[in-house]
Steps between C-alpha positions, in 0.01 A plus 500: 500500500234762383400592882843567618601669190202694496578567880861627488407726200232696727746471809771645279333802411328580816846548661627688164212680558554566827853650477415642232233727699732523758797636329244728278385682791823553686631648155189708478573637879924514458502727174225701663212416207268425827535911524467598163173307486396685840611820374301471183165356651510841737506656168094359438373461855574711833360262804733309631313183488390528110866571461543142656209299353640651134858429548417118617247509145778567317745308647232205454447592140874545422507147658226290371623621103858332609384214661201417206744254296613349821114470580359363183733262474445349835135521554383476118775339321634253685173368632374455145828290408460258806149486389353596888323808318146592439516869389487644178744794485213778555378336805803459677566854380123562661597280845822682529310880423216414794772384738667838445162665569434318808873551619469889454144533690656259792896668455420868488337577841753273655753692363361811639485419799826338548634859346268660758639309793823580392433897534312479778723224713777607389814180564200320709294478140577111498301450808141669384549392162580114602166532761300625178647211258343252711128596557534571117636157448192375730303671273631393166461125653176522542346713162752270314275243388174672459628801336834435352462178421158531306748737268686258321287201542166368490373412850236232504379210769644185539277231401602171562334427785653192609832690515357765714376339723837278550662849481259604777555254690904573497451843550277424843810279586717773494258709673406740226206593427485565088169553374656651147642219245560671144628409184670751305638467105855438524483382173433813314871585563672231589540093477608526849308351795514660875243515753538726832326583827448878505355783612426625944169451681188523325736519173681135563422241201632248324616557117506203267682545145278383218859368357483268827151422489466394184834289530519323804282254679336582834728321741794687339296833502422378890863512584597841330211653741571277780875646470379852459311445822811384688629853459222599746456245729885504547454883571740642206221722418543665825911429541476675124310778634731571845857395286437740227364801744845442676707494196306805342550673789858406531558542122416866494717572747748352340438695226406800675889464639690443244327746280570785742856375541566519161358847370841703540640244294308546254523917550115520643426657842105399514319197562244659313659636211343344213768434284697296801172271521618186240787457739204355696509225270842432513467424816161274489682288208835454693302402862260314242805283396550379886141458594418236204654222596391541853137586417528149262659296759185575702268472219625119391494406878110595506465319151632209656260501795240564269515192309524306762145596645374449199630108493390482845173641451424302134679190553597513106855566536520325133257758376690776630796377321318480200366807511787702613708304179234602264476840596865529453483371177217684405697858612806411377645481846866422503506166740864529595647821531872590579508484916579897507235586232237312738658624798499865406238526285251265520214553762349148451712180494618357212226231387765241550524594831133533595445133346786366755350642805142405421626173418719495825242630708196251379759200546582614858121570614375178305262691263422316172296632252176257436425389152204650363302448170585880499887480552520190299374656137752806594794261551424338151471837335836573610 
């Protein structure tokens, strides 16, 4: 009852939130504030592009003092009530200040140049901008988890050996080569547990959450990795990588479009004018609203495949169940959604659903997970 109480309540105000922003902004534009503000920062600076970086400061400002109740009570508050909370108040206030930081060194040269393609392209800015977005995002990818990362968390080797070398042994099944195995403290801020695959080329390792370490035994921890490894071996990686260059591409134009379509209405007559510039995210939030439930669709159809490599591949479908069960628990996952909710907004399937389709899918390829001394002392814990 917690979990899905504790999951409407976030769902609730993320949309508020959402229309909230949205309705916010197309005020700001419609009574003309979005000139005012562009109008007064021309008062302070004269180039064109400090006139843009300080207009989108202040609108950020103006925005993060609104939003901070909103904020707190989501990522402080409520995580302390449900108990899934490490953080004392100054170091989520500390986590939330370096993410800012980070954000604002990574934000403001893309912002540049996406205001610099947009004087120098002219209506064809989408095109150079969108070809730009993706080395950068090949680029974030792969400094991610040796210079982001190491930000927030402390990075150290993995050192249960007889795990790694199961885990290397999965990862040479999949045909992956993954040299870098790293623990990082998930604990400090969280009583979550998560692991991932991440990072490109030379960059690629596998992360392991202290909170799942510490926590689960090393078949379970076996099928987490053995699932994250499914993503690759089952190409998503790549189908990621090729979808989401398409749908940037496409997704800019879109916005490009309609953004140009609708300056007269809103009495502007440049794409370039600064103060016309939030109707650009108008327009992201409203072809936002149709691309989620596609981009999930896809997403819960790679989950799916995912797992079941990773019965295939362990033979512990029980395990996996386990595992997947007590992770839910242990983020206070909400097992069965409303249909729509998990249609529309859910990019992994409801555990409920997962647990079905492993089961399903072990039954109909004869897979049965063997008893070991190992799986035996978990079962009795449980």
């Amino acid at each position: 009852m917690d979990a899905k109480k504790y999951n409407n309540i976030k769902l609730g105000i993320g949309i508020g939130k959402a229309v909230i922003s949205f309705l916010l902004i197309l005020l700001f534009v419609w009574l003309g504030y979005s000139i005012k503000l562009e109008n007064f920062t021309a008062l302070y600076v004269e180039d064109k592009y400090l006139i843009f970086l300080l207009f989108t400061f202040l609108i950020g400002i103006v925005a993060s003092i609104l939003f901070a109740p909103i904020n707190f009570y989501t990522g402080f508050y409520l995580e302390h009530k449900y108990k899934l909370s490490n953080q004392t108040f100054p170091k989520w206030v500390w986590e939330n200040f370096k993410g800012s930081l980070v954000s604002l060194v990574i934000g403001v040269p893309i912002m540049l140049l996406f205001y610099y393609t947009m004087n120098q392209f002219g209506s064809l800015w989408w095109l150079p901008f969108a070809i730009i977005m993706f080395f950068v995002s090949v680029v974030l990818s792969q400094i991610f988890p040796v210079l982001i990362l190491p930000l927030f968390h402390k990075i150290t080797p993995f050192d249960n050996e007889e795990l790694k070398n199961k885990i290397d042994k999965l990862a040479h099944d999949a045909g992956i080569k993954v040299e870098n195995i790293y623990r990082f403290d998930m604990s400090k801020n969280t009583k979550k547990a998560n692991a991932a695959l991440t990072g490109l080329g030379k960059t690629k390792r596998i992360i392991l959450g202290d909170t799942l370490i510490d926590n689960y035994s090393n078949e379970e921890i076996e099928t987490v990795i053995a699932h994250e490894l499914g993503h690759y071996k089952r190409k998503h990686i790549v189908k990621n990588i090729l979808i989401g260059t398409a749908s940037s591409f496409l997704t800019l134009f879109l916005i490009s479009f309609f953004y140009e379509s609708s300056l007269q209405i809103f009495g502007f007559n440049s794409i370039s004018q600064i103060a016309a510039l939030p109707l650009l995210a108008l327009w992201s939030m409203l072809i936002g609203l149709i691309q989620t439930p596609i981009g999930n669709i896809l997403s819960r159809k790679y989950e799916f495949e995912a797992d079941e490599y990773a019965v295939k591949e362990t033979s512990l479908p029980q395990q996996f169940v386990q595992t997947l069960e007590k992770i839910t628990d242990q983020n206070l996952g909400d097992k069965e959604p409303h249909p729509f909710v998990e249609w529309f907004f859910y990019s992994h399937p409801s555990i409920n659903n997962r647990v079905n389709a492993i089961k399903n899918f072990a039954e109909a390829n004869n897979i049965i997970s063997p008893v070991s001394d190992e799986s035996s002392l978990s079962l009795q814990s449980n």
